[in-house]
Every structure is written in C-alpha cells, then in structure tokens.
MARBA-3410 file (N, C-alpha, C, O; in Angstrom, 1 decimal):
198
0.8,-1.2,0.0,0.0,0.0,0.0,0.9,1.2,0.0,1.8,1.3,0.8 ~ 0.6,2.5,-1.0,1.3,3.1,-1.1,0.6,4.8,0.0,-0.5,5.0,-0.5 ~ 0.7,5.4,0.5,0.3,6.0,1.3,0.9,7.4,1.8,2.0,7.6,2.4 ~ 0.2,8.2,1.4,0.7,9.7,1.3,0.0,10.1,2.4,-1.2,9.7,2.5 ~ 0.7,11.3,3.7,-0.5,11.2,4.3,-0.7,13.1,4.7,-0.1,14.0,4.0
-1.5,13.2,5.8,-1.5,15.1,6.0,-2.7,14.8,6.5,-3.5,13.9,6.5 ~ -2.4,16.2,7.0,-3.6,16.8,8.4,-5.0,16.6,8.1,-5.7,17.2,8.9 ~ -5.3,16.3,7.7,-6.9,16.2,6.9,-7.5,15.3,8.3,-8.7,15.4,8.6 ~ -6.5,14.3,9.2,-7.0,13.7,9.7,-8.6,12.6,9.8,-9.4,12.1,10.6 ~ -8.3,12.9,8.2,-9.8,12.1,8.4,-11.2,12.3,8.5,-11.9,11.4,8.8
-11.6,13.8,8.3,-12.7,14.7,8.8,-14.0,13.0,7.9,-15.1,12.7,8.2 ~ -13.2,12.5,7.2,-14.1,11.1,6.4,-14.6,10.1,7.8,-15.6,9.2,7.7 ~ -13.9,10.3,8.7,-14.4,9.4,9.6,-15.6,9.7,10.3,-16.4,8.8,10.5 ~ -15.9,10.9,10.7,-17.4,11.2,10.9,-18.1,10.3,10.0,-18.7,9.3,10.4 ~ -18.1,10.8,8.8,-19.5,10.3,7.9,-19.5,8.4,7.8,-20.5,7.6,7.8
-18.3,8.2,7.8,-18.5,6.9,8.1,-18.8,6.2,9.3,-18.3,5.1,9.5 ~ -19.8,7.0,10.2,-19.7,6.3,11.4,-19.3,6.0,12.4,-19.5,5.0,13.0 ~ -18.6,7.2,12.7,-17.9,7.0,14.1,-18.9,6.9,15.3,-20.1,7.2,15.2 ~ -18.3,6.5,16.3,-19.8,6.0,17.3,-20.1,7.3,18.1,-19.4,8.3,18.3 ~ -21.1,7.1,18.4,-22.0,8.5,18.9,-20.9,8.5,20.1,-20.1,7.7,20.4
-21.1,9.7,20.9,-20.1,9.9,22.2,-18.8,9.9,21.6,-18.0,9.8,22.5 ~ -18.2,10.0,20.4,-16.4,9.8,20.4,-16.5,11.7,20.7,-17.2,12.7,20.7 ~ -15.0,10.9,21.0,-14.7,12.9,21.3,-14.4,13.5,20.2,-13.8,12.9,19.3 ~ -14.9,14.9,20.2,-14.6,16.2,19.1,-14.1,16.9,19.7,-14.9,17.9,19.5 ~ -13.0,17.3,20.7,-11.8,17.7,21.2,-10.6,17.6,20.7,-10.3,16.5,20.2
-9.8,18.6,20.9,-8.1,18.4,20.6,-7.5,17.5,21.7,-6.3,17.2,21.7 ~ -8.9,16.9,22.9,-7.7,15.5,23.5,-7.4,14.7,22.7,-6.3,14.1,22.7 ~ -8.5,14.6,21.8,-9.0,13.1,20.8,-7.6,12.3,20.4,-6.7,13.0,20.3 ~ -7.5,11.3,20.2,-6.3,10.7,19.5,-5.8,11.0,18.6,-6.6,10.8,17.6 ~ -4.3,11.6,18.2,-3.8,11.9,16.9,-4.4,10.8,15.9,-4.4,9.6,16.0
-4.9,12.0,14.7,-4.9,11.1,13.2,-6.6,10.8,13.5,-7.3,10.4,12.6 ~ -7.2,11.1,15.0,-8.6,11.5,14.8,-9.1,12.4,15.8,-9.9,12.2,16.7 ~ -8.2,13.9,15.2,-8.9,14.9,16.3,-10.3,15.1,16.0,-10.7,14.3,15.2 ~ -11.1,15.9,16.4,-12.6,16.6,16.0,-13.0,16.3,15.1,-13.4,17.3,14.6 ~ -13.3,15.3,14.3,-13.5,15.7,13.2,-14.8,14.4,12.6,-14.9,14.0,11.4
-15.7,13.9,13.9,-16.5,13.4,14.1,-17.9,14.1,13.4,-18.0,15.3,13.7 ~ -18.5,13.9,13.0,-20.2,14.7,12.5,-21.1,13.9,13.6,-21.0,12.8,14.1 ~ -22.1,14.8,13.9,-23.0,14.7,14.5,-23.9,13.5,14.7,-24.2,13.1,13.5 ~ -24.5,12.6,15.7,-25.1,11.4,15.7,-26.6,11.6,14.7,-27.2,10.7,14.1 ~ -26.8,12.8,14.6,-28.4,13.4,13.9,-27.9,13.0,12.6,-28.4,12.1,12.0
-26.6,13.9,11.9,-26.3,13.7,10.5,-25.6,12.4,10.5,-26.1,11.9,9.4 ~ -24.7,11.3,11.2,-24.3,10.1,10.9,-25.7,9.6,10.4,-25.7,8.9,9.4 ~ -26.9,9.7,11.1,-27.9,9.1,10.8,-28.5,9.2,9.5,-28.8,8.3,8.8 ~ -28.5,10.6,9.5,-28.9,11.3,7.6,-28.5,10.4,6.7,-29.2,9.6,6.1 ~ -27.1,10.6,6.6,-26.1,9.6,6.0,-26.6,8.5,5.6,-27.1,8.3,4.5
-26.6,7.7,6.8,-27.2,6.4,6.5,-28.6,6.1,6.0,-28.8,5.0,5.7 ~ -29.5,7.0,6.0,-31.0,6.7,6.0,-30.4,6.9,4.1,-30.3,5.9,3.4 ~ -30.1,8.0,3.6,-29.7,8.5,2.4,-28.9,7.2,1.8,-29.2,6.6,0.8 ~ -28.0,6.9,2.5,-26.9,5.9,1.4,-28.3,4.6,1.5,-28.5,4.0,0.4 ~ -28.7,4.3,2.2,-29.9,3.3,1.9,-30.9,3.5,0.6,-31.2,2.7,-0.3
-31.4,4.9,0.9,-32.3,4.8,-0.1,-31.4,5.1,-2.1,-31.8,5.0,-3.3 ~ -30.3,5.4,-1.3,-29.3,5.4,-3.0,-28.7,4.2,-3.2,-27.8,4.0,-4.1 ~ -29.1,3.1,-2.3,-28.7,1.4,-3.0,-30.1,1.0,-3.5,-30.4,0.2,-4.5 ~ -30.9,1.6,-2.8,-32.3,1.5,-3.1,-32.8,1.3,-4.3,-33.3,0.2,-4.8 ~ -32.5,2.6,-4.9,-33.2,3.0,-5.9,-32.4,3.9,-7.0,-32.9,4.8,-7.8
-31.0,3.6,-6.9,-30.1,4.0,-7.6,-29.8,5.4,-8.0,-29.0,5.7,-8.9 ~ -30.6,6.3,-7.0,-31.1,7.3,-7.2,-29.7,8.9,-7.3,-28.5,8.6,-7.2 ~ -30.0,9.8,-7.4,-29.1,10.4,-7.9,-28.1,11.0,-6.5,-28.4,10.3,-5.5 ~ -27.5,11.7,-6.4,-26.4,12.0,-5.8,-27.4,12.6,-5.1,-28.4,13.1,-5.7 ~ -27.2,12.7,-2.8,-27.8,13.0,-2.1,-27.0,13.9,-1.1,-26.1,13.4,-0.5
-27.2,15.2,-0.9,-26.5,15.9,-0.2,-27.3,17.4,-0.7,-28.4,17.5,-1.1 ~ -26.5,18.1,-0.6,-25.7,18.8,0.4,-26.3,18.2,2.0,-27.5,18.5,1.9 ~ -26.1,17.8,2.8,-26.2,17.5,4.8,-25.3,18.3,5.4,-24.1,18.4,5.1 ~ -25.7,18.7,6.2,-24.8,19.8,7.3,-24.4,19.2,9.1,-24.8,18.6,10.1 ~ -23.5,20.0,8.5,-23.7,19.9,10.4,-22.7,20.9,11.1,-21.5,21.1,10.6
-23.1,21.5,12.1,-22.2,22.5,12.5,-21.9,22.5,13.9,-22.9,22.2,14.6 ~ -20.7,22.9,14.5,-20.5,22.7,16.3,-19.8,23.4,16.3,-18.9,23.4,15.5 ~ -20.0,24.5,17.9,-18.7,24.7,18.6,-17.5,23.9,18.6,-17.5,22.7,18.8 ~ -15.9,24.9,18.4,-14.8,24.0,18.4,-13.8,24.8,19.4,-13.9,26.0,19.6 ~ -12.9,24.1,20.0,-12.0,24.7,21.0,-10.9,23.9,20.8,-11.1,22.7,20.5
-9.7,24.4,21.0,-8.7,23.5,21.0,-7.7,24.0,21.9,-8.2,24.9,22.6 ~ -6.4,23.7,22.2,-4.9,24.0,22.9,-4.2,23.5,21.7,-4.4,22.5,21.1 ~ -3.1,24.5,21.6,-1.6,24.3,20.9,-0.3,24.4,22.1,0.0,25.4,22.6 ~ 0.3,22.9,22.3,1.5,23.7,23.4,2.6,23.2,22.7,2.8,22.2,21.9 ~ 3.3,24.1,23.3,4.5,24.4,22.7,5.7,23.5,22.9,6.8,23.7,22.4
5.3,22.1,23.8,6.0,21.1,23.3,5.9,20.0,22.1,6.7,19.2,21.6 ~ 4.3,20.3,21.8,4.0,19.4,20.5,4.2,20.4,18.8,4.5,19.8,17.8 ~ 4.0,21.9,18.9,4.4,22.8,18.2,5.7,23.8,18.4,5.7,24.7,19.2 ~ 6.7,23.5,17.8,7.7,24.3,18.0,7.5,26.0,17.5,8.0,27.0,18.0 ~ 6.3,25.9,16.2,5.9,27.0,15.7,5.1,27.8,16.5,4.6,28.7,15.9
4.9,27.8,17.8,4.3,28.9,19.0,5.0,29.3,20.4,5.2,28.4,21.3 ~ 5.3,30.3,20.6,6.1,30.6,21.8,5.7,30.1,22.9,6.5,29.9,23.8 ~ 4.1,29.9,23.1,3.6,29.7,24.5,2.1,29.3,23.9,1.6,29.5,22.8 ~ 1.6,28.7,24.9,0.5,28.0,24.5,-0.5,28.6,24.2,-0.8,29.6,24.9 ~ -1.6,28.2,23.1,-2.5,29.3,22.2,-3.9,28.6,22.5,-3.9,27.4,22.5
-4.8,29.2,22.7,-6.4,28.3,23.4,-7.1,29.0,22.4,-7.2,30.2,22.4 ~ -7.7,28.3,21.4,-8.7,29.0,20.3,-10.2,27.9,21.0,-10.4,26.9,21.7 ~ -11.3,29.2,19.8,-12.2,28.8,20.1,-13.2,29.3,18.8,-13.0,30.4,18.2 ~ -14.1,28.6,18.5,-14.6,29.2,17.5,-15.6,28.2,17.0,-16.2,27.7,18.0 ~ -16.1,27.6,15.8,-17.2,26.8,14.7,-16.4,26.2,13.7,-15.5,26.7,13.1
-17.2,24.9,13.7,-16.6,24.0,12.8,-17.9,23.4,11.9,-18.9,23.1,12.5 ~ -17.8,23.3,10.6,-18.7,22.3,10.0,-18.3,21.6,8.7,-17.3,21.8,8.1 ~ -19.6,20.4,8.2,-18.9,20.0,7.4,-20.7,19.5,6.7,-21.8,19.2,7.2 ~ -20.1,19.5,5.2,-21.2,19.8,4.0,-20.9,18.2,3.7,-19.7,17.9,3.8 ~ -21.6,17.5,3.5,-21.3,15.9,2.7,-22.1,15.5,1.6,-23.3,15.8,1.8
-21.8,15.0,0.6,-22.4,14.9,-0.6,-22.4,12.9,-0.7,-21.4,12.2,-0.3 ~ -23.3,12.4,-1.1,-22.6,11.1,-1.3,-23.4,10.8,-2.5,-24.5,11.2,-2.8 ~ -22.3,9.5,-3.4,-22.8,9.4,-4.9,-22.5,8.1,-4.9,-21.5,7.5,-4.6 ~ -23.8,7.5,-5.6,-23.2,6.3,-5.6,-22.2,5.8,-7.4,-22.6,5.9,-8.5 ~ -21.0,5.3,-7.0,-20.4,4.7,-8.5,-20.8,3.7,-9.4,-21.5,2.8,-9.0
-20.4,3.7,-10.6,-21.2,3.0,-11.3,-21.2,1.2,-11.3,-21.7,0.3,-11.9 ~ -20.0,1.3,-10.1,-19.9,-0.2,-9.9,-20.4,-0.5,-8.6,-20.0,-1.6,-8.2 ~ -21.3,0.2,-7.7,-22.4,0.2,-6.7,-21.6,0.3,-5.4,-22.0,-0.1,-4.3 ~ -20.3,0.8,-5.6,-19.2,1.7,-4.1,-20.0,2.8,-4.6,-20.6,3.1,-5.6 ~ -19.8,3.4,-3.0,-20.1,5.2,-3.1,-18.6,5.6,-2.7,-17.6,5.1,-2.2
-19.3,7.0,-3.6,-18.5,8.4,-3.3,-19.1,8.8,-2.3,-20.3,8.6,-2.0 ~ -17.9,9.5,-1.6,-18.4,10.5,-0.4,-17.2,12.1,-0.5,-15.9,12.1,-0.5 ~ -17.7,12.8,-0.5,-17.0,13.9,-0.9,-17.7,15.0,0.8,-18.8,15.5,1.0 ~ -16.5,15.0,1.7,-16.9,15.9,3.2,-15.6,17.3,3.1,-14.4,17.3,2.8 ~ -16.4,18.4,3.4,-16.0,19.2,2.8,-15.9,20.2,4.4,-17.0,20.6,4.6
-15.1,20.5,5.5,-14.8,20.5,6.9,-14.2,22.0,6.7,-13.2,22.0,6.1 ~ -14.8,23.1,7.1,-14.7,24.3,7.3,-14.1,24.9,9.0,-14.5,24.1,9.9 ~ -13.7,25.4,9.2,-14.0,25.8,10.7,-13.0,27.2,10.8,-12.1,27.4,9.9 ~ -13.2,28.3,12.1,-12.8,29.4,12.0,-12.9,29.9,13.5,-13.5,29.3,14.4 ~ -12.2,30.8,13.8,-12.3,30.8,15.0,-11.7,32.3,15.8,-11.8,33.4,15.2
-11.2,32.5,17.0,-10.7,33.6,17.2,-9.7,32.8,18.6,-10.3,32.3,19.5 ~ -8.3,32.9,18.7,-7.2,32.3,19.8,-6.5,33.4,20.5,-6.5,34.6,20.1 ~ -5.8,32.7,21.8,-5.3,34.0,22.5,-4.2,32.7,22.9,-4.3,31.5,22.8 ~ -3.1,33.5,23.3,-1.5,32.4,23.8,-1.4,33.4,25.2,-2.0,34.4,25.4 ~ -0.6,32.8,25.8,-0.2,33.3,27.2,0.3,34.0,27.7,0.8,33.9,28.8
0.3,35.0,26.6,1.3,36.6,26.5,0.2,37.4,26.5,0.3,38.5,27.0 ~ -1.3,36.9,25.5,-2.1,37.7,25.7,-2.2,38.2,24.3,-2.8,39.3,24.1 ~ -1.4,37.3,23.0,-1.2,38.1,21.8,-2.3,37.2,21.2,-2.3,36.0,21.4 ~ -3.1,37.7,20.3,-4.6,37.3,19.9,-4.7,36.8,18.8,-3.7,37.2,18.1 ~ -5.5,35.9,18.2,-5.6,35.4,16.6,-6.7,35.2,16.0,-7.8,35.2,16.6
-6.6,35.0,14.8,-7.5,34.4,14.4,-7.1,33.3,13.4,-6.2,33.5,12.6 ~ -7.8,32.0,13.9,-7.3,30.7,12.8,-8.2,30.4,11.8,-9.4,30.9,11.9 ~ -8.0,29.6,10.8,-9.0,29.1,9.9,-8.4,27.8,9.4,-7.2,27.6,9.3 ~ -9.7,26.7,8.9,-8.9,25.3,8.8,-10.1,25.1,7.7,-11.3,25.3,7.9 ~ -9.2,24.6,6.5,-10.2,24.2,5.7,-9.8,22.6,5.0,-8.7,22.4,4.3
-10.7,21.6,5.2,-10.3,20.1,4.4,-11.3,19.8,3.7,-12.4,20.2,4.0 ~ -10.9,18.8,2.5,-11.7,18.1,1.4,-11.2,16.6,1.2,-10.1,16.2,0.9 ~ -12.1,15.9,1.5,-12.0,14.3,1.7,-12.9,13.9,0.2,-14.0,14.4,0.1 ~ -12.5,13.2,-0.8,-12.5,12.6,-1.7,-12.7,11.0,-1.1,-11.7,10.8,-0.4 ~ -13.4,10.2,-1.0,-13.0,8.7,-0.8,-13.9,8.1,-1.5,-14.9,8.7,-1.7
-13.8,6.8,-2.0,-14.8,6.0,-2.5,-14.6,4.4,-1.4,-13.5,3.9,-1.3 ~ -15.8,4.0,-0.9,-16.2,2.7,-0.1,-17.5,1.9,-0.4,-18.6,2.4,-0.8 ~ -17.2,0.9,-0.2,-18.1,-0.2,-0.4,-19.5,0.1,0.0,-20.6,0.2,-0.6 ~ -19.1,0.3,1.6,-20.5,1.1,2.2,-20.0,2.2,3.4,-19.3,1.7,4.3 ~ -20.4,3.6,3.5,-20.0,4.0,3.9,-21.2,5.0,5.5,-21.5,6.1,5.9
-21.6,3.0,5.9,-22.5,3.3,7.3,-22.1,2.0,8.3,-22.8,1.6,9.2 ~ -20.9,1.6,7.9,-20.2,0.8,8.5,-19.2,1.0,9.7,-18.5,2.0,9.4 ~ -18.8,0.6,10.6,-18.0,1.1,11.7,-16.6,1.1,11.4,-16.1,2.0,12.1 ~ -15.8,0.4,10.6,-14.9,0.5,9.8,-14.7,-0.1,8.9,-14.3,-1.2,8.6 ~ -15.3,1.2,8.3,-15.4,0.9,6.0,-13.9,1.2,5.6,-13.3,2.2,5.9
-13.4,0.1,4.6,-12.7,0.0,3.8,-13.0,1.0,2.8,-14.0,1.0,2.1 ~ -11.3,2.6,2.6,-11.7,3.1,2.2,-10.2,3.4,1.3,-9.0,3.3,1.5 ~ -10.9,3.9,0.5,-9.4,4.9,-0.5,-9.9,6.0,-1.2,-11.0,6.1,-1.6 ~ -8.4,7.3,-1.3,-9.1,8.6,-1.6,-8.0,9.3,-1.3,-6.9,8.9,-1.2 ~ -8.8,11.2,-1.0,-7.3,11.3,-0.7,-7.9,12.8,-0.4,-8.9,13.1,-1.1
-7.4,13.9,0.5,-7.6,14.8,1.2,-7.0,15.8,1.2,-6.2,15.3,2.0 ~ -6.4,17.2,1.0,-5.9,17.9,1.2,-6.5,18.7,2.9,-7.7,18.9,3.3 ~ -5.3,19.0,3.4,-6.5,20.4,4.5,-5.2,21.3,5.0,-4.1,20.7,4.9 ~ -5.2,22.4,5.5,-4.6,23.8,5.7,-5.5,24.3,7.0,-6.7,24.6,7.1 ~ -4.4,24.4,7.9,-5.1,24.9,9.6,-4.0,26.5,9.1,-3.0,26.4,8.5
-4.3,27.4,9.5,-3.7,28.7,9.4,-4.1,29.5,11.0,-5.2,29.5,11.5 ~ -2.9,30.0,11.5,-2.9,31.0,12.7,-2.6,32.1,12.1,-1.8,31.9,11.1 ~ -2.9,33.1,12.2,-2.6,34.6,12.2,-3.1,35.2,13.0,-4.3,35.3,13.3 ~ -2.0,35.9,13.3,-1.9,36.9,14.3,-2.5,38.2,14.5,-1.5,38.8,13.9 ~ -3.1,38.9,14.7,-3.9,40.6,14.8,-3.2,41.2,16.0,-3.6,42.3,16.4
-2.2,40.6,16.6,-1.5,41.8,17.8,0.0,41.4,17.1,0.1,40.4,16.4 ~ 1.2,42.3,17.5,2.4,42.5,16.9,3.2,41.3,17.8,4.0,40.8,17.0 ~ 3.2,40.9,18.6,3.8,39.5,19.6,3.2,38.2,19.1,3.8,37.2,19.6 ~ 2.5,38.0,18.6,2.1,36.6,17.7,3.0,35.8,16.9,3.7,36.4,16.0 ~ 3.1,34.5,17.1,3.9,33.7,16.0,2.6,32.8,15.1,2.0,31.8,15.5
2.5,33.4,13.7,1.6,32.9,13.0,2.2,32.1,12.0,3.2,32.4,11.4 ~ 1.2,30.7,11.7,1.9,30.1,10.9,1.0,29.7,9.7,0.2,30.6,9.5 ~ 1.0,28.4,8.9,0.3,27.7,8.4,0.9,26.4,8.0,2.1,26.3,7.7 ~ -0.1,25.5,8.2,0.1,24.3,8.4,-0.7,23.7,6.8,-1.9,23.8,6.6 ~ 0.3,23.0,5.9,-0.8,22.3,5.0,-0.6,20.9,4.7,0.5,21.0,4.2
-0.9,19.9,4.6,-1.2,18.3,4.3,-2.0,18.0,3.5,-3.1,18.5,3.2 ~ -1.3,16.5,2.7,-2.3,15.7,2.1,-2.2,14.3,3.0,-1.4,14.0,3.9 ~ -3.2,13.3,2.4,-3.4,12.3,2.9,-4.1,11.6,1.7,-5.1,11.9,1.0 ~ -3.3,10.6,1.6,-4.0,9.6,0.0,-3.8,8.0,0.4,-2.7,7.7,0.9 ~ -4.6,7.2,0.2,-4.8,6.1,0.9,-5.0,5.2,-1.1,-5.9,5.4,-1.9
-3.9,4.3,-1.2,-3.9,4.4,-2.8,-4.8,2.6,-2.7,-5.5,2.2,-3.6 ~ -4.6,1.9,-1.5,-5.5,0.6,-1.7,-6.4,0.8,-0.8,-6.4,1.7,0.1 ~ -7.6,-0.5,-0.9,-8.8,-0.4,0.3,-7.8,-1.0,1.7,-6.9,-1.9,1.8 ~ -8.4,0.0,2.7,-7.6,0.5,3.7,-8.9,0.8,4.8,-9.8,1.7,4.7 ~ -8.8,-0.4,6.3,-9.8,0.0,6.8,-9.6,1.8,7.6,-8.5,2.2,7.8
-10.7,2.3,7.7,-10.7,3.5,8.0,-10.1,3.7,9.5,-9.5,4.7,9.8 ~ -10.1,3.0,10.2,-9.5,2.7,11.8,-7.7,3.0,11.2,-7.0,3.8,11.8 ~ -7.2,2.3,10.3,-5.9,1.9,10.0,-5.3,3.0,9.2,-4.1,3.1,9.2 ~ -6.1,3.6,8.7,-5.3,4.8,8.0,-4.2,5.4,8.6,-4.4,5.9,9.8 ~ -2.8,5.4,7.9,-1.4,6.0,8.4,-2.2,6.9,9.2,-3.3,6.9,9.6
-1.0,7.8,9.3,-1.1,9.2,10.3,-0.3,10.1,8.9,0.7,9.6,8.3 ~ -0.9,11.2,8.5,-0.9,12.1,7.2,0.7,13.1,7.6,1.5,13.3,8.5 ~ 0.5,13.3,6.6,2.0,13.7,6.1,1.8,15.3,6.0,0.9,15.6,5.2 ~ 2.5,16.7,6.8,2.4,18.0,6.4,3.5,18.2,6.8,4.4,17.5,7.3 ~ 3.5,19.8,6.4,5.0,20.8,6.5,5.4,20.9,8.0,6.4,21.4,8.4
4.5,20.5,8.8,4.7,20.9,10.2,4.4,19.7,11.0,3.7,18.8,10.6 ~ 4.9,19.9,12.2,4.3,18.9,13.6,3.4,18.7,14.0,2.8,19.7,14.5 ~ 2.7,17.4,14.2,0.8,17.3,13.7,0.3,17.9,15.2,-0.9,18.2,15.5 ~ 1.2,18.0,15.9,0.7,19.1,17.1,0.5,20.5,16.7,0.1,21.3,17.6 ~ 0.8,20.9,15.3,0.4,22.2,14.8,-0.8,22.5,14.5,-1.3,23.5,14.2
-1.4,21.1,14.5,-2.7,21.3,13.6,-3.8,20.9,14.7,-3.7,19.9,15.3 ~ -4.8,21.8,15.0,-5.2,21.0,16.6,-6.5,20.9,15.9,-7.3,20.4,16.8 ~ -7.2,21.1,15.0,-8.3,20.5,14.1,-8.5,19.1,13.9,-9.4,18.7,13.2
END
C-alpha cells in the first residue's frame, strides 16, 4: 500500500460512522482529532446511502452539520508557538454522497472551521482550517469501512497583535488501496501534527 498522508485527519471518519459519544476535542487521539459529524447527520447519512442502493437514485446531499470548536496548541508538540494558544470558534462539514457506477459510493466531506485564539502573552488570533476528503467505499454506514481517496486540509494561525507567532500548516493524505478507515497511516504536512489541533 502506497500511502501519502497530511492533516486532513480524516474529517471522512465522521461520515463513516464514528460511534456516537467519540470525542470532538483536541484530547482526541492523533490522526482522529474533531472531526467526528454529529449522531443526527451520521444518521442522515445512513438513512440516504440506503435509499441510493435502493433505488439507484441520484447524488444525495448537500447534509450539514455545524458545532462549537475549542482546541490548545502547546509548545511542546508545536515548535511553531512561543507559549500555548487556546482557540475557540465553529466547525462544519457539508457531505455529498454518490453512488459509482460499480455500486461503491462516493463520499466527498467538505470541513470548514474558523475561529478567534489567544496564547499566554495575551497576543490574539484568528485561525481558519479548511479540508476536502474525496474517498470511494463499499459502504459508507459501516464502523470500519474500507476506504481509499485522498484529502488535502490547511489549519492557518494569524496573528492581529504585533507578539504573535503565526503560521500555516498544510497536508495531504492519500490512501492508494482499500484500507480500513481505523488503520489509516497518520498524514504527512510541512509541520508537527501538534500544529494542527483540528
């Protein structure tokens, strides 16, 4: 398996069913911070990818979902911040799913989020994190669907007071064989995946 990887962490694992209760915190386990969708929309999902084995029917989305997000960046996992940064802000994610002509779906999750951070000096920010998950799976209401695809995402800090260390953080992640979604490497970016607390 050839495997390219980046911060995208997977925002694909929400829609595939992550179990109700997982955490959407920066405790979460690297390679699956926040990036869980809601038990309401996991549901959508599935009610939708049913009725498109159903009835073959055409591409089902746009589905939403939106949440408060909070994270910590410290400065032993990020070299790129002088002192530890506490953001806080909204995260969402748009999902489309299609089925292929060989009866796998597409799923195309599209993970927005924005926010406003302060570090321990008191120097202020504003971040923004944007990812796009491409994957195609067999079935994608399964607890770990076999999947392949591939992701780009970009977490950006900037700074709005003159003492700020602002960065940006960008990754891909490409999974080139069926690969259960639990097992997915840990993704490949320009920075220390403690940079990216999305």
């Amino acid at each position: 398996m050839r495997t390219k990887g980046l911060l995208l962490m997977l925002s694909c694992a929400a829609v595939l069913a992550v179990p109700a209760g997982a955490q959407t915190d920066s405790k979460a386990e690297p390679g699956k911070k926040g990036h869980q969708l809601s038990p309401a929309l996991q549901k959508k999902v599935a009610e939708r990818t049913a009725a498109l084995r159903a009835n073959a029917a055409a591409p089902v989305g746009p589905m939403f979902d939106h949440s408060p997000k909070s994270w910590t960046i410290e400065t032993a996992a990020c070299p790129l911040v002088t002192s530890q940064v506490n953001g806080t802000g909204f995260k969402g994610h748009t999902v489309w799913v299609a089925m292929n002509d060989n009866g796998t779906f597409h799923v195309q999750i599209r993970t927005e989020a924005s926010g406003t951070a302060v570090d321990a000096s008191g120097n202020n920010y504003v971040w923004i994190y944007n990812a796009l998950a491409e994957l195609d799976t067999p079935d994608p209401t399964v607890d770990a669907p076999l999947v392949i695809g591939y992701g780009p995402s970009t977490f950006q800090l900037i700074p709005i007071t003159t003492g700020g260390a602002g960065y940006m953080v960008a990754g891909y992640l490409e999974v080139d064989t069926p690969t259960a979604l639990n097992s997915v490497p840990a993704p490949v970016a320009n920075a220390p995946l403690g940079c990216e607390p999305i």
